[in-house]
N, C-alpha and C positions, 0 to 999 in steps of 0.2 A: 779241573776237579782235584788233580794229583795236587796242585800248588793249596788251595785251599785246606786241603786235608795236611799236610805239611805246617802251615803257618794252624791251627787247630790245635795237632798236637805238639808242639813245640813247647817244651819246658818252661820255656820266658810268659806263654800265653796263659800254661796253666799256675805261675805264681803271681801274674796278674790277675788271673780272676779269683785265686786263693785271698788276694788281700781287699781287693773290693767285696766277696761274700763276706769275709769277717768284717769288713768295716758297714756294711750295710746291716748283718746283726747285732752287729755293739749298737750302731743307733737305732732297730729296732726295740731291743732291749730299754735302752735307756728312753725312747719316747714313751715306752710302755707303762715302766715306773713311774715318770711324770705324769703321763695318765690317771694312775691308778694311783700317787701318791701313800704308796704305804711305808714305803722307806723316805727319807733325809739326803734325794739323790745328791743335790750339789753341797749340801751340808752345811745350808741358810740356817736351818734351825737350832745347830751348834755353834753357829760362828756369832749371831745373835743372840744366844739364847733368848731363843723366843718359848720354851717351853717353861721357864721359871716362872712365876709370878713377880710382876714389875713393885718393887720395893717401895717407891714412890712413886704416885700418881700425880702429875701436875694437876689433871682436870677435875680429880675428886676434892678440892677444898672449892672451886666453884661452881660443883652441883649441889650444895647447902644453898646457897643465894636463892 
């Protein structure tokens, strides 16, 4: 029990779980955002602008036909 309690609180274990707790809420976080899409998480929408209106339309001269 004394050995357990030793490797427990050992420095090296608690920066070990220090950086899997923040790595597990960064991608909580971040899966949450994509969930919920209210932000431009990876930044498709700027990198495309997909927010502009498309200046030319290929398909619009053949939906007159």
């Amino acid at each position: 029990m004394k050995k357990i309690l030793e490797v427990i609180t050992h420095p090296v274990t608690y920066c070990n779980l220090l950086i899997i707790g923040v790595l597990i809420m960064i991608e909580t976080f971040h899966t949450h955002a994509h969930y919920k899409m209210e932000m431009d998480v990876h930044g498709y929408c700027k990198q495309y602008e997909m927010n502009k209106p498309r200046e030319i339309d290929e398909y619009d001269e053949y939906e007159d036909d």
